[in-house]
PDB file of N, CA, C and O in Angstrom:
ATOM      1  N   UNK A   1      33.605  23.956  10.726  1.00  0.00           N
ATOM      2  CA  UNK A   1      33.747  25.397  10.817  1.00  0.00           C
ATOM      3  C   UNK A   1      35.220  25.747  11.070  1.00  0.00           C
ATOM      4  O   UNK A   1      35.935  24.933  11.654  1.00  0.00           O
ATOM      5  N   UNK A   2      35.637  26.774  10.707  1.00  0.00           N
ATOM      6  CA  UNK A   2      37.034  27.401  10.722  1.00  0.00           C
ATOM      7  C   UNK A   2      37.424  27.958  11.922  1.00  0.00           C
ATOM      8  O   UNK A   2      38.588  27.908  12.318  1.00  0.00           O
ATOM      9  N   UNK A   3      36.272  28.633  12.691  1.00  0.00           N
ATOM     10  CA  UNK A   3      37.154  29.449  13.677  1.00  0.00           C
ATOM     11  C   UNK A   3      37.046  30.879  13.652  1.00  0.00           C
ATOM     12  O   UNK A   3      37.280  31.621  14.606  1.00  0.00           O
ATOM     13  N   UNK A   4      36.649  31.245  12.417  1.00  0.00           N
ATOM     14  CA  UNK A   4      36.865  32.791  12.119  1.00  0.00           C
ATOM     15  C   UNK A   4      35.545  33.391  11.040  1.00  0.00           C
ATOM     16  O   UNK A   4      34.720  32.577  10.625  1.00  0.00           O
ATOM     17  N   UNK A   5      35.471  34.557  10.732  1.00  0.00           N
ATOM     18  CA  UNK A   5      34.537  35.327  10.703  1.00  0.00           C
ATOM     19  C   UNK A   5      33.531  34.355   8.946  1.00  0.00           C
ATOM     20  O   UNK A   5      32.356  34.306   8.582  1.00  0.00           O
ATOM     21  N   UNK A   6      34.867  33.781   8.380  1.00  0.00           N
ATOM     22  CA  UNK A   6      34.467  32.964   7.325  1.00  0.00           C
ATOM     23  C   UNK A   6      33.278  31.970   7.793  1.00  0.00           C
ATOM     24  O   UNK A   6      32.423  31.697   6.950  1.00  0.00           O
ATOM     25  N   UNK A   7      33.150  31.279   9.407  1.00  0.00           N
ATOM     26  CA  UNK A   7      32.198  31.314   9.582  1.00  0.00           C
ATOM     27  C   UNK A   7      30.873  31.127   9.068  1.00  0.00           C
ATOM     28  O   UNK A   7      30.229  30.212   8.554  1.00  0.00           O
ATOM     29  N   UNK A   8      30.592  33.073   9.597  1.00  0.00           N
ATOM     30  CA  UNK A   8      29.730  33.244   9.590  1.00  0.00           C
ATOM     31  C   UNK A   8      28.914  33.646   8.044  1.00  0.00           C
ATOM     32  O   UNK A   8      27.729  33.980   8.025  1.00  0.00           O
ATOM     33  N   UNK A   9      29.894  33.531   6.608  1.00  0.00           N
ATOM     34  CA  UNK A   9      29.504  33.844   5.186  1.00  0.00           C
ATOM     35  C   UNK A   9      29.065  31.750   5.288  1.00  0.00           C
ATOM     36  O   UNK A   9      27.899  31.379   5.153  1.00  0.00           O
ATOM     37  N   UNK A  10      29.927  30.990   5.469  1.00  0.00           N
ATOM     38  CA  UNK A  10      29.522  29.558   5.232  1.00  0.00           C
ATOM     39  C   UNK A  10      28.074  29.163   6.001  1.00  0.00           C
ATOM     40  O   UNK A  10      27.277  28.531   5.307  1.00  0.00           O
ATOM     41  N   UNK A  11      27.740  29.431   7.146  1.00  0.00           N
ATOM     42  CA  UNK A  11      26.462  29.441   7.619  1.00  0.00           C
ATOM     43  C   UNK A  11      25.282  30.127   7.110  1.00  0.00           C
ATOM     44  O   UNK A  11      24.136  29.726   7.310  1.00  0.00           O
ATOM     45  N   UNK A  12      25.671  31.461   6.263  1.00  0.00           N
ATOM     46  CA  UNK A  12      24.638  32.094   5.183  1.00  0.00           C
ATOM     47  C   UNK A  12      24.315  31.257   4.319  1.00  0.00           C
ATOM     48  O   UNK A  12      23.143  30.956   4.092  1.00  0.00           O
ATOM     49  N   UNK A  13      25.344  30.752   3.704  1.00  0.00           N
ATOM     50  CA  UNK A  13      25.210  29.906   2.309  1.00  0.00           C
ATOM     51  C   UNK A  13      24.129  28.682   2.575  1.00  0.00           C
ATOM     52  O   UNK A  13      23.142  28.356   1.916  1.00  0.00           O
ATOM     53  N   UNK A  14      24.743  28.071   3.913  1.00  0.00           N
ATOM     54  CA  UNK A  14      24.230  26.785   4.067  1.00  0.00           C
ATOM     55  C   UNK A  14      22.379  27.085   4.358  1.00  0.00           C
ATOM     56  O   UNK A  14      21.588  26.174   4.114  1.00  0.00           O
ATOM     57  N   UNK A  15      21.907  28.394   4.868  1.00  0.00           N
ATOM     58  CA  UNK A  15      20.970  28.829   4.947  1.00  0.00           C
ATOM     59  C   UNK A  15      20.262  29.006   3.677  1.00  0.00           C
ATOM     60  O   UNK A  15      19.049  28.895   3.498  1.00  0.00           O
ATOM     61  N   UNK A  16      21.238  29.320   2.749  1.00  0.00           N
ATOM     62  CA  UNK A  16      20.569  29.912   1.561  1.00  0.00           C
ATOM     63  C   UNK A  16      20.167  28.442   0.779  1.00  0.00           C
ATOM     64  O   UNK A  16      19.077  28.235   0.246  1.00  0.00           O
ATOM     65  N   UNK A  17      21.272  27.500   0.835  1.00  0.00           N
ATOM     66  CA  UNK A  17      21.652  26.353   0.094  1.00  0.00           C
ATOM     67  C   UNK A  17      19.936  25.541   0.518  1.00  0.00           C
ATOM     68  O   UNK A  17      19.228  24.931  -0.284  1.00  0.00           O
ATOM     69  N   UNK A  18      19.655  25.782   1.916  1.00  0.00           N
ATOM     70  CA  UNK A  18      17.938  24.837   2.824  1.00  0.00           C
ATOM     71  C   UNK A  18      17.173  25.793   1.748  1.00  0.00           C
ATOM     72  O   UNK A  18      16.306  25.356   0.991  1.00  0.00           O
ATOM     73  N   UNK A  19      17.456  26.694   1.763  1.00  0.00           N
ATOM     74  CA  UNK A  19      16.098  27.420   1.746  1.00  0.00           C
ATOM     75  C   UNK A  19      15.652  27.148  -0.046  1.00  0.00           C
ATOM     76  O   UNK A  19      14.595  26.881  -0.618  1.00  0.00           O
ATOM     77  N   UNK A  20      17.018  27.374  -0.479  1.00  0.00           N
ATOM     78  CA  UNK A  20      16.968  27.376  -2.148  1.00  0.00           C
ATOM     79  C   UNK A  20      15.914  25.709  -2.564  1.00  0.00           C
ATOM     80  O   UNK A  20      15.014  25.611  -3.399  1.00  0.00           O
ATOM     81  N   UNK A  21      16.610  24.328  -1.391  1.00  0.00           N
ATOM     82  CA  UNK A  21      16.121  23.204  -1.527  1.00  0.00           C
ATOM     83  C   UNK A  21      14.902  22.894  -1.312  1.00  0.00           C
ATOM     84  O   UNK A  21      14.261  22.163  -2.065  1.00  0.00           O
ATOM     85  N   UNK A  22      14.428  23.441  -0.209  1.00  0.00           N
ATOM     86  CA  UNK A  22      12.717  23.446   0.748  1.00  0.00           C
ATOM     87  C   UNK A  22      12.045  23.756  -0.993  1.00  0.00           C
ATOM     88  O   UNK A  22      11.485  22.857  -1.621  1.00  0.00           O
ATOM     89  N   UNK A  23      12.234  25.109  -1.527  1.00  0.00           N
ATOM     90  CA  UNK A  23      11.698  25.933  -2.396  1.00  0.00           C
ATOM     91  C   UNK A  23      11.494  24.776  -3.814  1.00  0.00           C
ATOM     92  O   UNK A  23      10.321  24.602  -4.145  1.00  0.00           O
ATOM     93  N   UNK A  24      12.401  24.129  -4.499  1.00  0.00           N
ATOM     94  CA  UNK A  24      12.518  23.271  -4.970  1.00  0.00           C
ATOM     95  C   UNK A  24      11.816  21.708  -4.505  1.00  0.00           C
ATOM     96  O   UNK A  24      11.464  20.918  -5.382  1.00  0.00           O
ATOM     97  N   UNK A  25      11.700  21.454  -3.343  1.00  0.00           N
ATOM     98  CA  UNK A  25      10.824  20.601  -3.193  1.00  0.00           C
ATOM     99  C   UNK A  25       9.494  21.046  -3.179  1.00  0.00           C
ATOM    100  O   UNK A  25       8.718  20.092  -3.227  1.00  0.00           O
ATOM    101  N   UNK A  26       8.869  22.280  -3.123  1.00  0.00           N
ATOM    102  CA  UNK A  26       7.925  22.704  -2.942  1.00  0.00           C
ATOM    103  C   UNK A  26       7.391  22.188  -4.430  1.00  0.00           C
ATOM    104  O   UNK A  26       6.572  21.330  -4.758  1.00  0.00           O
ATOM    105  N   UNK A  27       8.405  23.294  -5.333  1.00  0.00           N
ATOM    106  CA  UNK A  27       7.466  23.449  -6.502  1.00  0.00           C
ATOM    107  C   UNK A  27       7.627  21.803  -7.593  1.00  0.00           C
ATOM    108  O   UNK A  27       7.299  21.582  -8.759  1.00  0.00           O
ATOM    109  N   UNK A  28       8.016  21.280  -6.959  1.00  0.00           N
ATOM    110  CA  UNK A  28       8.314  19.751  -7.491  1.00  0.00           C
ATOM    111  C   UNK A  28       6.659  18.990  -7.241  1.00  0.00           C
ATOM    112  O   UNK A  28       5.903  18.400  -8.013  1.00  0.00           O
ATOM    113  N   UNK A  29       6.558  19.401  -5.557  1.00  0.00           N
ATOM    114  CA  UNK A  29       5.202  18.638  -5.471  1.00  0.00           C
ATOM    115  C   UNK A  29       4.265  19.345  -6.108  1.00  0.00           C
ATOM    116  O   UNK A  29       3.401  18.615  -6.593  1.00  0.00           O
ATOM    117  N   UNK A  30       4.102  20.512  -6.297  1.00  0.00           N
ATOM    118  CA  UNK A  30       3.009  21.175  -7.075  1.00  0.00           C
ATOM    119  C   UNK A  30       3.186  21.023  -8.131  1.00  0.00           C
ATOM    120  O   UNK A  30       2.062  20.808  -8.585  1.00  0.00           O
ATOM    121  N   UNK A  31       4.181  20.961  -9.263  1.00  0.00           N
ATOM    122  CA  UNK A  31       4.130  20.402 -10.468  1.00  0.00           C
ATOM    123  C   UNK A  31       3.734  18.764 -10.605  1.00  0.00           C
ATOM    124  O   UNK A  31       3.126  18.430 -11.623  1.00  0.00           O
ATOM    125  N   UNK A  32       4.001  17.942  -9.799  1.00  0.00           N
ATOM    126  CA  UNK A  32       3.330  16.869  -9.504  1.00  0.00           C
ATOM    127  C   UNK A  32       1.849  16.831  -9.512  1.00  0.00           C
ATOM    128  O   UNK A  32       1.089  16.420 -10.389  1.00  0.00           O
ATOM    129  N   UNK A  33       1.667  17.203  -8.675  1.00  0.00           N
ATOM    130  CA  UNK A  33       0.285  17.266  -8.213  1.00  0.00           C
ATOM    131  C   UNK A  33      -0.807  18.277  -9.394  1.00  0.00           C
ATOM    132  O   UNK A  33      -2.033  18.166  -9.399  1.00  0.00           O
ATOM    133  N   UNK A  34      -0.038  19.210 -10.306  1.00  0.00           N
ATOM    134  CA  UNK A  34      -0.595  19.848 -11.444  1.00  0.00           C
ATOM    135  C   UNK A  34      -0.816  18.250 -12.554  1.00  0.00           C
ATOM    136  O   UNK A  34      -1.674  18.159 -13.431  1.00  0.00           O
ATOM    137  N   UNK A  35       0.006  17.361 -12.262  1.00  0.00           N
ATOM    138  CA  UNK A  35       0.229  16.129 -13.168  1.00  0.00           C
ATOM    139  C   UNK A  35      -0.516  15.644 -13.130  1.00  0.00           C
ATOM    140  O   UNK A  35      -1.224  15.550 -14.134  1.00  0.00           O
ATOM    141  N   UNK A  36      -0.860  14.995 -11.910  1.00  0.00           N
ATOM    142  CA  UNK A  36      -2.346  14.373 -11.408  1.00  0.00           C
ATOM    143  C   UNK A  36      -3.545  14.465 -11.755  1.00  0.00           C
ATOM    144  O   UNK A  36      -4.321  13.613 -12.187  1.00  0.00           O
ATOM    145  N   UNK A  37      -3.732  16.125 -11.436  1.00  0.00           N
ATOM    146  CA  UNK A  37      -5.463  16.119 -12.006  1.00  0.00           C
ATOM    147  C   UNK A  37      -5.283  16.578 -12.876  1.00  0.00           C
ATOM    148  O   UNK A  37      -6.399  16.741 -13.371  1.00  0.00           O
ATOM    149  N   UNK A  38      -4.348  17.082 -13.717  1.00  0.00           N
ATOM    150  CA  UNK A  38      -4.524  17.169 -15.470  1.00  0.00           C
ATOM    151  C   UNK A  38      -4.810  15.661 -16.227  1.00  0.00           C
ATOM    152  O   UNK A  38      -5.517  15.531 -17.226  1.00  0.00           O
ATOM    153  N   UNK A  39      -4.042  14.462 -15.465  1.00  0.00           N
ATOM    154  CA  UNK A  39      -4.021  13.013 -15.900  1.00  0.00           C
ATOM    155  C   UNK A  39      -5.961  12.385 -15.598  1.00  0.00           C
ATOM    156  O   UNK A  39      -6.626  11.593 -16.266  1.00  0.00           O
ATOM    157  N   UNK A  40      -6.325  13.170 -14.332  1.00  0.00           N
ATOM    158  CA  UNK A  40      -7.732  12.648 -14.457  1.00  0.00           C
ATOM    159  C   UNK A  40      -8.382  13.625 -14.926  1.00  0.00           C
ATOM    160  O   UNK A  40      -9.577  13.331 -14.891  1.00  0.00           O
ATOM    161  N   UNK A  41      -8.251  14.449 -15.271  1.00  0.00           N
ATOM    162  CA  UNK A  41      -9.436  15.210 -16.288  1.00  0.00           C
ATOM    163  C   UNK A  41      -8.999  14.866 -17.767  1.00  0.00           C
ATOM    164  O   UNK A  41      -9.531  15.545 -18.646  1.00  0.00           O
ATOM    165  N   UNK A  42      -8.344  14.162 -18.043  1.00  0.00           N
ATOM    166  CA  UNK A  42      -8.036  13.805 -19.370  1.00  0.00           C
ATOM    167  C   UNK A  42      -8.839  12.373 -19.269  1.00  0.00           C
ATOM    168  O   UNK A  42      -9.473  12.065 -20.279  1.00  0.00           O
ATOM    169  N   UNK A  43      -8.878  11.475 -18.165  1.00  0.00           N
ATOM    170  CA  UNK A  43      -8.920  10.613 -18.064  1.00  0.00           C
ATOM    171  C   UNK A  43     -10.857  10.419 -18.116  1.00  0.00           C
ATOM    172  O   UNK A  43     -11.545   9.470 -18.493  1.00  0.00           O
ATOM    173  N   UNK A  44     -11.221  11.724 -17.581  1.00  0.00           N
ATOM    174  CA  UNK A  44     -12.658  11.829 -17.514  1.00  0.00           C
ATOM    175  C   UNK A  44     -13.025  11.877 -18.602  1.00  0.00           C
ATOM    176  O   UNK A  44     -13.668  11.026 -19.216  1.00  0.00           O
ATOM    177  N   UNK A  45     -12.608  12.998 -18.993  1.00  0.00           N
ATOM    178  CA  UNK A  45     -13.211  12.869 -20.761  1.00  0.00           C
ATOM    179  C   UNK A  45     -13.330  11.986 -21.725  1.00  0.00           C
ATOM    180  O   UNK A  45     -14.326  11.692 -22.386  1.00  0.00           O
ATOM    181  N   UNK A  46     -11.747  11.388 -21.787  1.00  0.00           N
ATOM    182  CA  UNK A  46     -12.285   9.894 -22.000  1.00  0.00           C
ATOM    183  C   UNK A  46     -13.340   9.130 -22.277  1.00  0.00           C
ATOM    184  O   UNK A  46     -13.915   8.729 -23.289  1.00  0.00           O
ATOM    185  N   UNK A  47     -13.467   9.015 -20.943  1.00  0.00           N
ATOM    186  CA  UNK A  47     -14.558   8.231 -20.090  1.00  0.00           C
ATOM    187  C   UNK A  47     -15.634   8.709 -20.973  1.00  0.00           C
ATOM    188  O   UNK A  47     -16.280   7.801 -21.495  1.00  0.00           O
ATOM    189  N   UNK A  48     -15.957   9.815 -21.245  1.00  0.00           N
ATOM    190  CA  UNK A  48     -17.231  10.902 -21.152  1.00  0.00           C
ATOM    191  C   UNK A  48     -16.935  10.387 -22.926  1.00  0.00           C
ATOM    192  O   UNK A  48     -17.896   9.805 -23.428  1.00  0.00           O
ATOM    193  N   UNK A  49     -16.064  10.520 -23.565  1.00  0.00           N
ATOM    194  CA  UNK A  49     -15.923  10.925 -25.289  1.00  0.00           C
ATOM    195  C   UNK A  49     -16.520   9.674 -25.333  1.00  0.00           C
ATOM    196  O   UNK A  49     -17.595   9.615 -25.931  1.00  0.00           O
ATOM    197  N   UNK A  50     -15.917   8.302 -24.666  1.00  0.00           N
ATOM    198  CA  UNK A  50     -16.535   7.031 -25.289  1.00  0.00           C
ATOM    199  C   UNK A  50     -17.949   6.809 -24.715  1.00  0.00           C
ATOM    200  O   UNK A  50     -18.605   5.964 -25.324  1.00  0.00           O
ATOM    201  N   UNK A  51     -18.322   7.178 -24.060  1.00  0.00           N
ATOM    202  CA  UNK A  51     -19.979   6.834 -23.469  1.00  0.00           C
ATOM    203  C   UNK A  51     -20.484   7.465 -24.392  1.00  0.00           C
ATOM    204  O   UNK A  51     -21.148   6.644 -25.024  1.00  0.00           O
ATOM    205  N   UNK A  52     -20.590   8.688 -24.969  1.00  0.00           N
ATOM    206  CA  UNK A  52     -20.862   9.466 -25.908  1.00  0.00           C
ATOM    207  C   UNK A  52     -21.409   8.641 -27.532  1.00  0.00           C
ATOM    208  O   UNK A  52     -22.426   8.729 -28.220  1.00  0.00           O
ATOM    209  N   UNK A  53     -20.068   7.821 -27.640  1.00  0.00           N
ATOM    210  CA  UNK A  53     -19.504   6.749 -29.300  1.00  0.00           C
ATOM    211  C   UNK A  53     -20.506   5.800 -28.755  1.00  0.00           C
ATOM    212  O   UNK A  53     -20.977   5.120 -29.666  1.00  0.00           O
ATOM    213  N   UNK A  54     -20.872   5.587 -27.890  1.00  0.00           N
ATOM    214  CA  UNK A  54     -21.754   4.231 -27.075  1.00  0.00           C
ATOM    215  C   UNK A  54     -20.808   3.015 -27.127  1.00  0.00           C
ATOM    216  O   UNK A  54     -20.936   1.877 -27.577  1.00  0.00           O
ATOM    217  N   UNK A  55     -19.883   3.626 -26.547  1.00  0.00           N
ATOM    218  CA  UNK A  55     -18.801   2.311 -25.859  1.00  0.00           C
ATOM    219  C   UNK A  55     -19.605   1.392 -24.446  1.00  0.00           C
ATOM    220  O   UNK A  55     -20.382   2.014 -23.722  1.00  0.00           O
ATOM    221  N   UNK A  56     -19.390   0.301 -24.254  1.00  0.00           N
ATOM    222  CA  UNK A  56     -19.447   0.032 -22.360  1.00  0.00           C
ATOM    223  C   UNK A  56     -18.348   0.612 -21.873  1.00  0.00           C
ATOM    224  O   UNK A  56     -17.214   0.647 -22.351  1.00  0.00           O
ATOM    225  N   UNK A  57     -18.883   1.185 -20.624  1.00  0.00           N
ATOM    226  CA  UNK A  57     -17.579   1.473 -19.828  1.00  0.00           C
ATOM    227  C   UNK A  57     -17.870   0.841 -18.737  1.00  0.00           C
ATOM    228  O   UNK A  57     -18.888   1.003 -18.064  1.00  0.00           O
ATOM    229  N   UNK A  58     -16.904   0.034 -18.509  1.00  0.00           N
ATOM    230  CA  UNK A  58     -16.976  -1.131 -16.700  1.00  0.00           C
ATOM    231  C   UNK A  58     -17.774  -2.023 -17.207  1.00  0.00           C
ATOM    232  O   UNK A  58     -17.776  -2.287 -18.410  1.00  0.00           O
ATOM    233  N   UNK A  59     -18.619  -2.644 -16.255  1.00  0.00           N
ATOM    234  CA  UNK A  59     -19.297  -4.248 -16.723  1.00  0.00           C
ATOM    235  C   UNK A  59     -20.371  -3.897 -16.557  1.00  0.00           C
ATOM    236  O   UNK A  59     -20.701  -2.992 -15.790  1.00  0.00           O
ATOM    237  N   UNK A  60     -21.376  -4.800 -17.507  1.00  0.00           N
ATOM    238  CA  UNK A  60     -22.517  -4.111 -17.960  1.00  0.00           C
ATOM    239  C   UNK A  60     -23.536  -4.370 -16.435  1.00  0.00           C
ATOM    240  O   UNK A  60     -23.068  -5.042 -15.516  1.00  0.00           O
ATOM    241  N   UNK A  61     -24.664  -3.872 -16.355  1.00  0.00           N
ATOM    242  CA  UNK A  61     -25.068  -3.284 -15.461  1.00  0.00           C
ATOM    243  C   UNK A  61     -26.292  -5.100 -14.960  1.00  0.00           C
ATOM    244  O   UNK A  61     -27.264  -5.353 -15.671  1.00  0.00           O
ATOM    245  N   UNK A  62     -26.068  -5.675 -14.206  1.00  0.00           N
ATOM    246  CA  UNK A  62     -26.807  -6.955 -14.055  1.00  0.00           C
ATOM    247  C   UNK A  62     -25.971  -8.001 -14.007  1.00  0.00           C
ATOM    248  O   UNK A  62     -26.301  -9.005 -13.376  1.00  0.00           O
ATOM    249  N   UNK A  63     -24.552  -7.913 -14.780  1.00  0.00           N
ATOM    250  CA  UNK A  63     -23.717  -8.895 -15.032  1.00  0.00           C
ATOM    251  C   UNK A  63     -22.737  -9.528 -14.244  1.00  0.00           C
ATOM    252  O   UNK A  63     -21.683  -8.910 -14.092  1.00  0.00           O
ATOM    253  N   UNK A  64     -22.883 -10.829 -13.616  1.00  0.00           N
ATOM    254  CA  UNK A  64     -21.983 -11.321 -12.748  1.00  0.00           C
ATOM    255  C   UNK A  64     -20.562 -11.645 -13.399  1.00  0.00           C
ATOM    256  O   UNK A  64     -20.228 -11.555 -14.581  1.00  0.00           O
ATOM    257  N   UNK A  65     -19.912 -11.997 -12.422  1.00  0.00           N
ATOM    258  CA  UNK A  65     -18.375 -11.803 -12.576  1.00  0.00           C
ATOM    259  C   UNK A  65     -17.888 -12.945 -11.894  1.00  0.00           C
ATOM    260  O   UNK A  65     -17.268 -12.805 -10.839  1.00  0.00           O
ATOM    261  N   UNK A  66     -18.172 -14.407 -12.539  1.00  0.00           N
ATOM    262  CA  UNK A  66     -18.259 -15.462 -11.631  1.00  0.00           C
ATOM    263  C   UNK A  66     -16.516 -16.535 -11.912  1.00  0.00           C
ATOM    264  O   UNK A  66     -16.439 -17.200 -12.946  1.00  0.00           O
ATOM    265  N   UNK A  67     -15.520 -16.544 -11.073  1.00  0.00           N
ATOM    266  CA  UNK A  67     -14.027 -16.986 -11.635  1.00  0.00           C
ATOM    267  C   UNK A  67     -13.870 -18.441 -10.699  1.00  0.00           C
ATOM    268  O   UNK A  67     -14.863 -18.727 -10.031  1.00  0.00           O
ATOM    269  N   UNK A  68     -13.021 -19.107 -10.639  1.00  0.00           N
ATOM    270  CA  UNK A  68     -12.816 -20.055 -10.508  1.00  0.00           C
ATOM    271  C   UNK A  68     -12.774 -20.136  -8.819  1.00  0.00           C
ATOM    272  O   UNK A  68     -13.383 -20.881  -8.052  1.00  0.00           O
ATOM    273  N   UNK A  69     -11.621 -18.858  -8.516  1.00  0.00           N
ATOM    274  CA  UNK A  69     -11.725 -19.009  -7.088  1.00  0.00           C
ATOM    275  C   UNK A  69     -12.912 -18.577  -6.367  1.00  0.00           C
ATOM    276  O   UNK A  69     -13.051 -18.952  -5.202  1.00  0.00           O
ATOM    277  N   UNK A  70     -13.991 -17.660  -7.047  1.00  0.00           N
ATOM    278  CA  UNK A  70     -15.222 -17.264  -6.139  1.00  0.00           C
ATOM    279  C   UNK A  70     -15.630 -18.893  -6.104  1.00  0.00           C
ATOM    280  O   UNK A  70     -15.855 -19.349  -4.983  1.00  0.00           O
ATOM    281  N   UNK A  71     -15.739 -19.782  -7.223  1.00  0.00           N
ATOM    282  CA  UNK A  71     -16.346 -20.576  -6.836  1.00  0.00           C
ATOM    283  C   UNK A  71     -16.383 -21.946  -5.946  1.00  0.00           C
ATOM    284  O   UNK A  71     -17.197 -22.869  -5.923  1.00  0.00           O
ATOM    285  N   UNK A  72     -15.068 -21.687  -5.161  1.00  0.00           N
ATOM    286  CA  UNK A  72     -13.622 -22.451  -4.883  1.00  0.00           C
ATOM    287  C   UNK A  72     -14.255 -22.056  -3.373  1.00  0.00           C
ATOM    288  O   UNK A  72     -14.621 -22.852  -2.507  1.00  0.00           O
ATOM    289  N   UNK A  73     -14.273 -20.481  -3.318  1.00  0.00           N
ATOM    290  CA  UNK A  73     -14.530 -19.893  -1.819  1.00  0.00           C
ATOM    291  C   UNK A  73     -15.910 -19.907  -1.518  1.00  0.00           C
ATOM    292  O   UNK A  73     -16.131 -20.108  -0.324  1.00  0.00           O
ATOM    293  N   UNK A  74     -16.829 -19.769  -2.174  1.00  0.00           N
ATOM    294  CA  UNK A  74     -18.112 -19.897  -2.113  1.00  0.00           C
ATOM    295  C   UNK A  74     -18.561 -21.295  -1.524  1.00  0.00           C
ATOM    296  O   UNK A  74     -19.519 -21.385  -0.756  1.00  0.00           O
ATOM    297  N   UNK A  75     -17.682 -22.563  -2.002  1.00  0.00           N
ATOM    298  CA  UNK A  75     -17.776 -23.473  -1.753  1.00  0.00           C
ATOM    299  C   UNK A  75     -17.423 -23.738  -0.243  1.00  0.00           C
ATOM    300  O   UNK A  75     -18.158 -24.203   0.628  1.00  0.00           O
ATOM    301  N   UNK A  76     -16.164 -23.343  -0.154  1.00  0.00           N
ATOM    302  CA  UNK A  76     -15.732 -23.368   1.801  1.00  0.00           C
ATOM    303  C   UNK A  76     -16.438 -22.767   2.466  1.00  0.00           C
ATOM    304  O   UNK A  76     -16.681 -23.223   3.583  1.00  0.00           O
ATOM    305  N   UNK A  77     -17.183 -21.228   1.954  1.00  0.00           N
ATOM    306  CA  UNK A  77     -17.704 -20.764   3.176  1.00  0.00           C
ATOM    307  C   UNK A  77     -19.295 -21.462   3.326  1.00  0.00           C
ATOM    308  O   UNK A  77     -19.931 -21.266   4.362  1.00  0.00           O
ATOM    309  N   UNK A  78     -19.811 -22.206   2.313  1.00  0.00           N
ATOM    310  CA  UNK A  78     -20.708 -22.990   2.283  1.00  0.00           C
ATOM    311  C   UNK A  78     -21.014 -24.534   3.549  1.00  0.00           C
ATOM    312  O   UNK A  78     -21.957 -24.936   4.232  1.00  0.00           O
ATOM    313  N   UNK A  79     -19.581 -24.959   3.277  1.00  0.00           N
ATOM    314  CA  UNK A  79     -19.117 -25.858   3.722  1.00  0.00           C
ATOM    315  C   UNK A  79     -19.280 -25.388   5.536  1.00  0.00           C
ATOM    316  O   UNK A  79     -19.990 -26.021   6.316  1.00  0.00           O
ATOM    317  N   UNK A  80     -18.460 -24.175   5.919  1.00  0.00           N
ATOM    318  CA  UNK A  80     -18.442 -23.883   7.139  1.00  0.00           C
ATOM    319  C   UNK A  80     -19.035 -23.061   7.679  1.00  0.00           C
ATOM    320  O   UNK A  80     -18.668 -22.350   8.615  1.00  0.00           O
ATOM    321  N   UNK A  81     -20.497 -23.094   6.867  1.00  0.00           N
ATOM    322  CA  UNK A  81     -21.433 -22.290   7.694  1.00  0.00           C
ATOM    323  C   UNK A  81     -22.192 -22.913   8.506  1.00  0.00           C
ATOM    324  O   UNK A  81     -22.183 -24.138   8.391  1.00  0.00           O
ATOM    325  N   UNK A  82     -22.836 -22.475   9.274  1.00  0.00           N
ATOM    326  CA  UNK A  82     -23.833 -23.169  10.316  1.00  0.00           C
ATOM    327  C   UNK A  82     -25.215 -23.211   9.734  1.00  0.00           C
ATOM    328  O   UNK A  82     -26.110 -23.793  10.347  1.00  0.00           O
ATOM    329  N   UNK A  83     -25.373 -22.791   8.908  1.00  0.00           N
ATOM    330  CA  UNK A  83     -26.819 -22.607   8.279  1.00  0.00           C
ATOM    331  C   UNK A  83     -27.203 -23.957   7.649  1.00  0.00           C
ATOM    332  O   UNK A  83     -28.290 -24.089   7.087  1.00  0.00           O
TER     333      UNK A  83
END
């Protein structure tokens, strides 16, 4: 600060300068966040257009999902059960 009435116009600015920024972060997250659920309602439909075509969507309904390490861990906790 200077000392003199200039001051008190540089402390406006710097007021104006927060306020102009706050305002700008505001509408940053709301354009964000407009991003988001426009990305999952696109993403639903999707979903919805191919179930429709009779795509699978996810893994079919009964079907195990059996990989090397389930059978790796299945094995230890076998090993160190009390049963």
């Amino acid at each position: 600060m200077t000392g003199t009435n200039v001051d008190f116009i540089l402390e406006g600015v710097n007021k104006y300068l927060m306020s102009l920024a706050k305002e700008q972060i505001r509408l940053a997250f709301e354009q964000s966040e407009k991003e988001v659920q426009d990305l999952h309602q696109r993403t639903k439909e999707g979903i919805e257009t191919a179930r429709l075509n009779g795509k699978q969507i996810g893994q079919k309904q009964g079907a195990k999902l059996t990989t090397k390490k389930s059978i790796e861990a299945k094995k230890q906790i076998q090993k160190h059960s009390k049963f």
